[in-house]
C-alpha positions as CSV (number, residue, x, y, z in Angstrom):
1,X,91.2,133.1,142.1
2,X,90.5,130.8,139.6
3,X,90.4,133.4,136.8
4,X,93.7,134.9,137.8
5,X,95.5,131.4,137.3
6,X,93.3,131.4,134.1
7,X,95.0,134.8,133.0
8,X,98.4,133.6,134.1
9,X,98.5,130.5,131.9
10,X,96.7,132.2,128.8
11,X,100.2,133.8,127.1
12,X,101.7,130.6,127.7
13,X,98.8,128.5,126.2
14,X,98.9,131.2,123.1
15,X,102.3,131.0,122.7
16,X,102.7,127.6,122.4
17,X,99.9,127.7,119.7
18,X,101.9,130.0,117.8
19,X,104.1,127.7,116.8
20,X,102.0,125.2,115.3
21,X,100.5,125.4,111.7
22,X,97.3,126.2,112.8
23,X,97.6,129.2,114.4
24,X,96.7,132.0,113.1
25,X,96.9,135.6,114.2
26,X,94.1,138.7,112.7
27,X,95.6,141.8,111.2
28,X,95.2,143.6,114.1
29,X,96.8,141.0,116.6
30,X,93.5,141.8,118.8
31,X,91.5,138.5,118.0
32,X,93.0,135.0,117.7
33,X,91.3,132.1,116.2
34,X,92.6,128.6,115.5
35,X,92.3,128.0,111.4
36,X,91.1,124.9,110.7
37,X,92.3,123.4,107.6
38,X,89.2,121.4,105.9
39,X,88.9,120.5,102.4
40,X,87.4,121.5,100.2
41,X,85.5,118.6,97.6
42,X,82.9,118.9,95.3
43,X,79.9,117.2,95.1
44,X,81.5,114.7,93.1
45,X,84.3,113.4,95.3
46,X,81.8,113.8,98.4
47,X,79.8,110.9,96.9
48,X,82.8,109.3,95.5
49,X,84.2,109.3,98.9
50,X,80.6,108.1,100.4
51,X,80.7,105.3,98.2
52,X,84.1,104.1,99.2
53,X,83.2,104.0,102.5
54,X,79.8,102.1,102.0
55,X,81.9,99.6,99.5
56,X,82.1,97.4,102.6
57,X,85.3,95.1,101.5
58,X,84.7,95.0,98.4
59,X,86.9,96.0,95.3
60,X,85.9,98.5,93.1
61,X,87.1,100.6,90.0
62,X,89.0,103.9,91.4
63,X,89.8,107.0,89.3
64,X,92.1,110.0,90.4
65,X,92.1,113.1,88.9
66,X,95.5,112.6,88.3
67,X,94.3,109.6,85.5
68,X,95.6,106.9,87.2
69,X,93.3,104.2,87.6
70,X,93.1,100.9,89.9
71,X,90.7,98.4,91.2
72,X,90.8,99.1,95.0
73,X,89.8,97.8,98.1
74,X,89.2,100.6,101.1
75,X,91.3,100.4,104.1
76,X,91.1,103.1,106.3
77,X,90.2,106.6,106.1
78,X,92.1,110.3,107.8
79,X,90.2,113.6,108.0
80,X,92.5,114.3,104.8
81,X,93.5,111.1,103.3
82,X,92.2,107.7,102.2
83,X,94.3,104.3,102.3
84,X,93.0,101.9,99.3
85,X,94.9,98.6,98.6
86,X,95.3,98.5,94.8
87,X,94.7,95.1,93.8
88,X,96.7,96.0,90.1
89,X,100.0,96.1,91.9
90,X,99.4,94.7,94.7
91,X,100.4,97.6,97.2
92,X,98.7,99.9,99.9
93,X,98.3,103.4,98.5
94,X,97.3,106.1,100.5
95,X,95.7,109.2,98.3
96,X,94.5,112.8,99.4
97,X,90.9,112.8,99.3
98,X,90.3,115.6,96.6
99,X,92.7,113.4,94.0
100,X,89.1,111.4,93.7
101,X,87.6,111.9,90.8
102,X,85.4,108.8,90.6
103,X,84.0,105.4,91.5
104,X,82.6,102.6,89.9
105,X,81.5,100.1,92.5
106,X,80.0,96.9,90.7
C-alpha cells in the first residue's frame, strides 16, 4: 500500500523539481539526479577561507582576485558567500568565496 502512494506522489515530487535550478535531467531522460552546485577553490582560497574563519573578531588584511584590497572583519559565512565588514569604508560587503585570493592575518 504504502509503495503505491509512494509511486503516485513520485511524478508530482519530480515535477516540481523540474522547475528549480537544480534539477537536472540525463540524456536519456531514464536517470534523474539532483546537481549540486559546489565550488570549486583552490588550495589557496581553501586556506584563505580557513583562516577567515579561525580570525575570531579580529581584523585582518583581505585581497580579492579582483585587486581590491581592505582590512576586514568576518561576519558570517553562506555555502557560497562570505560577509566581511571592511573597516576602509566602513560598510558590510558580502564577496563570493572564490574572489579570495588572500589573507594576511596579523
Amino acid at each position: 500500500m504504502r509503495c503505491l502512494i509512494l509511486l503516485a506522489v513520485l511524478p508530482f515530487m519530480l515535477y516540481d523539481l523540474e522547475k528549480t535550478n537544480f534539477f537536472h535531467k540525463n540524456v536519456d531522460n531514464l536517470l534523474f539526479s539532483i546537481k549540486m552546485g559546489f565550488m570549486k577553490l583552490t588550495n589557496k582560497q581553501k586556506s584563505a577561507l580557513k583562516m577567515i574563519r579561525n580570525s575570531r573578531g579580529r581584523f585582518f588584511g583581505l585581497y580579492t582576485t579582483q585587486g581590491d584590497v581592505m582590512n576586514a572583519q568576518f561576519v558570517n559565512e553562506t555555502p557560497d558567500y562570505i560577509r566581511v565588514y571592511d573597516r576602509n569604508n566602513y560598510q558590510t560587503r558580502q564577496l563570493a568565496k572564490s574572489s579570495v585570493a588572500k589573507v594576511n592575518l596579523g
